[in-house]
C-alpha positions in Angstrom: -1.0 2.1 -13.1 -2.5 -1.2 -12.9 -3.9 -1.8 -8.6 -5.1 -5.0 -8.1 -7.0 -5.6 -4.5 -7.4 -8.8 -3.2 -11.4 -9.6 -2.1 -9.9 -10.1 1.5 -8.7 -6.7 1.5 -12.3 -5.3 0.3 -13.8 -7.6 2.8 -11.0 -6.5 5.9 -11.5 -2.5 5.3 -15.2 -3.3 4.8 -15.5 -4.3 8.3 -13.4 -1.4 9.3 -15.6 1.1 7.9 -12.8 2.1 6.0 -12.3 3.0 2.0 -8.9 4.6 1.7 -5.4 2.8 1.1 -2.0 4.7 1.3 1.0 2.7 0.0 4.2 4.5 1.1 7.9 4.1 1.1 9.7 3.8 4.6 13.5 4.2 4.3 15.2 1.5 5.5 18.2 2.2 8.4 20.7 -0.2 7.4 24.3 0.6 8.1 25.6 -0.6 4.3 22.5 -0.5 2.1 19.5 2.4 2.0 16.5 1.4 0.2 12.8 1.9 0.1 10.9 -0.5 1.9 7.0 -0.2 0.9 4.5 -0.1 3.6 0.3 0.2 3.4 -1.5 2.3 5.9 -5.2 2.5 6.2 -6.4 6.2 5.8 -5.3 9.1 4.1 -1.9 10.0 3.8 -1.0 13.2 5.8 1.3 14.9 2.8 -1.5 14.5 0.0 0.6 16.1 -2.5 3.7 13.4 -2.2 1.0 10.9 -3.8 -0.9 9.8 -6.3 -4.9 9.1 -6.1 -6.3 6.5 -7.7 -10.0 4.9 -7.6 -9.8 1.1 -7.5 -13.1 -1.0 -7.2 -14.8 1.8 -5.0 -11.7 2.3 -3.1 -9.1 5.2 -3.1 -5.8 4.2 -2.7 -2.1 6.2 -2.4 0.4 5.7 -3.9 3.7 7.5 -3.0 5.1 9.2 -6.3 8.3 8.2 -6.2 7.4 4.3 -6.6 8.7 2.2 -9.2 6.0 -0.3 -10.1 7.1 -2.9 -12.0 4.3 -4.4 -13.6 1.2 -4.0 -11.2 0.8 -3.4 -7.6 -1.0 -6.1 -5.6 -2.6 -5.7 -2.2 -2.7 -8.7 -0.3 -4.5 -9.1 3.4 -2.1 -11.3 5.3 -3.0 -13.2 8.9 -0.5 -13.4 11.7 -1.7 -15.5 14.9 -3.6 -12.1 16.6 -3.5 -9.5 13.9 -4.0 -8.9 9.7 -1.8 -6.8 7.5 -2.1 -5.8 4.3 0.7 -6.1 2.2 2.0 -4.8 -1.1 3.7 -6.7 -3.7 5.1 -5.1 -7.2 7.1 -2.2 -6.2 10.8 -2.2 -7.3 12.5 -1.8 -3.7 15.3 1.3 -4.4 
């Protein structure tokens, strides 16, 4: 699987002290359609087993085994007015 991490990203979890990504899938609650929605946490993932590890530029990052990537995934650092989040791009939403 290609993982390709925006310098921001680096930079943002470098000044967190911080070197591990999880990428998960939160259900959605929607009354007609249930899907997937992905979802990037900083840290380890609590149910190791339910993901895959992968080493990406000095960084580990999780991936939840059941995603669909289509061709890559990309992680993105985003900037709201008080806060950053980094979000994923590339996984198929089911």
């Amino acid at each position: 699987m290609e993982i390709k991490l925006d310098q921001k990203v680096k930079q943002h979890l470098e000044k967190k002290g911080e070197k591990v990504l999880t990428v998960e899938l939160e259900a959605s609650q929607s009354c007609c359609v249930h899907a997937s929605i992905p979802h990037v946490l900083i840290g380890v993932p609590q149910e190791t087993y339910r993901f895959d590890r992968f080493e990406v530029d000095g960084l580990e990052v999780f991936v939840y085994k059941g995603a669909v990537v289509k061709h890559a995934l990309k992680l993105t650092l985003a900037n709201y007015l008080l806060f950053k989040e980094i979000e994923v791009s590339g996984i198929q939403i089911i």
